[in-house]
C-alpha positions in Angstrom: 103.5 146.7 55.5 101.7 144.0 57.4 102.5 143.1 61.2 102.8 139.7 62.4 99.3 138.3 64.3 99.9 138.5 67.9 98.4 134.7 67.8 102.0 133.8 65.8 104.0 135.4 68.3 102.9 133.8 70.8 103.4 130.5 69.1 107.0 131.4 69.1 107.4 132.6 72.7 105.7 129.6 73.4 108.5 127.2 71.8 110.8 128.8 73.1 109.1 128.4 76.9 109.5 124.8 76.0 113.0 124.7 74.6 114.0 126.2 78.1 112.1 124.0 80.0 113.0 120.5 78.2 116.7 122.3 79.0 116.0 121.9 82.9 115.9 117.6 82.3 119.3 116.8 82.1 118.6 115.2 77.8 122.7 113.5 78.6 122.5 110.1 79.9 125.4 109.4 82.3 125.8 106.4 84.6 128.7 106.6 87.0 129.9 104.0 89.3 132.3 104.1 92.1 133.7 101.0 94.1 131.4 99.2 92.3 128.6 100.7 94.8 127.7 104.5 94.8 125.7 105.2 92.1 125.2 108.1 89.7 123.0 108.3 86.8 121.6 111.6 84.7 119.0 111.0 82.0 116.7 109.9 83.8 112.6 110.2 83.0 111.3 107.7 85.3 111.8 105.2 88.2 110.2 102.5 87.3 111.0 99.8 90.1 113.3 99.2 92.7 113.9 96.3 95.3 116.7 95.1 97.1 117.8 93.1 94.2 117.1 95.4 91.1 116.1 99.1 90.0 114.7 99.4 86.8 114.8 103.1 85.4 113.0 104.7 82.2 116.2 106.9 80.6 116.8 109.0 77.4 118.7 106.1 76.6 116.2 103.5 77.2 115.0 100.9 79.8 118.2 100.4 82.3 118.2 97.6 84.5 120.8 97.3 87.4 121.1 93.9 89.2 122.9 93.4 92.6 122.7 93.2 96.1 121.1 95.5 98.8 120.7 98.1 96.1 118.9 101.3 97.9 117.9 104.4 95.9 119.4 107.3 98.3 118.1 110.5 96.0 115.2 110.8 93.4 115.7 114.8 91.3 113.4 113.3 88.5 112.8 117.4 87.3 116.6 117.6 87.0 116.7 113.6 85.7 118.9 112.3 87.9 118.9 109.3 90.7 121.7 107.9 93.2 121.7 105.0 94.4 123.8 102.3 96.6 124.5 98.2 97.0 126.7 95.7 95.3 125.9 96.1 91.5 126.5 92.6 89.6 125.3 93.2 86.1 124.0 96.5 84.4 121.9 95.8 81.1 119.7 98.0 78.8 117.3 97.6 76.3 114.5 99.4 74.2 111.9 101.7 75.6 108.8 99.8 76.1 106.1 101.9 77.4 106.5 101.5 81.3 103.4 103.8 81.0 100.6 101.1 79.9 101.4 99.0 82.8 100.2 101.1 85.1 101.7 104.2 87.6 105.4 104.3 88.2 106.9 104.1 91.2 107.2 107.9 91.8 103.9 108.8 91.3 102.7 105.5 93.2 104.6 106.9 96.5 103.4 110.6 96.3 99.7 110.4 95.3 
């Protein structure tokens, strides 16, 4: 009878290092508001932008956009995909993924070089 390789093993504990770790990011996209101002939303891969008037996330669902006023991002957990923000949300829209990645650094990354 043959053994397995240990090079195929390793393959496999190797997928299954992954599996684990893609569990960590939160894959469920979940967008919870509150008085039309507190903020919750899970799935998230990326903060793309923010200002006053708009934050602009990358999510397992797609691009998000939230419009408002004096909209401030209180918590960033990107490793557990998840932000909070606050402000007066008008209008929430979403559309498909374009790659945020081409046009440069996102936000995240741009703060903590």
């Amino acid at each position: 009878m043959e053994q397995p390789q240990f090079k195929e093993q390793s393959q496999y504990k190797n997928k299954s290092q992954n599996q684990n770790k893609n569990q960590t990011l939160n894959k469920n996209h979940k967008f919870v508001i509150t008085d039309r101002s507190n903020i919750i939303i899970t799935g998230v891969l990326d903060v793309v932008s923010f200002d006053l008037k708009e934050i602009t996330l990358e999510t397992v669902c797609g691009a998000m956009n939230i419009k408002g006023n004096d909209l401030k991002v209180k918590s960033v957990k990107l490793e557990e995909g998840e932000v909070e923000a606050h402000g007066s949300v008008d209008r929430v829209s979403y559309s498909e993924m374009t790659s945020f990645k081409s046009k440069g650094k996102s936000v995240v990354k741009r703060m903590f070089r």
